[in-house]
Residue, then its C-alpha position, 0 to 999 in steps of 0.5 A: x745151131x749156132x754154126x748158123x750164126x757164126x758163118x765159118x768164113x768168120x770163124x774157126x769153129x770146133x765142136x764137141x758132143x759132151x764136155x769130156x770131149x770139149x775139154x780134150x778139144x780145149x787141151x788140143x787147140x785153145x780157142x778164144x773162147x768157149x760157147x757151152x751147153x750147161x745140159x750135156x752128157x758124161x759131163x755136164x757144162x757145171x763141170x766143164x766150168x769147174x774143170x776150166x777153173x781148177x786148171x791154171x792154163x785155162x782159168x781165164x778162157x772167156x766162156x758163155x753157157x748156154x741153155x735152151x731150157x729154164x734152170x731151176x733155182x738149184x743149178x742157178x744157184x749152183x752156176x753162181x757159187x762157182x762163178x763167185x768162188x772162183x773171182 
């Protein structure tokens, strides 16, 4: 969806199919920033987050989450906890 948006002549953009993949992805070429889906298999974007945050080299990568469907107030609450503990 969002290679419609971005055309490539502008951007270089890499994509992942779930975020085990992504963070290899993020270990094998470090982007400018991440557009992540919260709702992903074997590794869901609170963990994606988590992970980027527990690792120095990638603490400070610029990330905006994504989600198609409403979250409901545990996984808000969920999101947020992890943003403030880690500011």
């Amino acid at each position: 969806m969002l290679r419609q948006f971005l055309p490539e002549s502008e951007f270089i953009l890499d994509s992942a199919l779930d975020g085990v993949a992504g963070l290899q992805a993020v270990g094998a070429n470090r982007p400018d920033i991440i557009l992540l889906d919260l709702i992903m298999p074997r590794l869901d974007g609170f963990g994606v987050i988590e992970k980027l945050r527990d690792d120095p080299q990638t603490r400070d990568l610029p990330r905006y989450c994504h989600q198609r469907q409403r979250l409901d107030s545990s996984r808000i609450t969920r999101l947020r906890s992890r943003r403030l503990s880690h500011e």
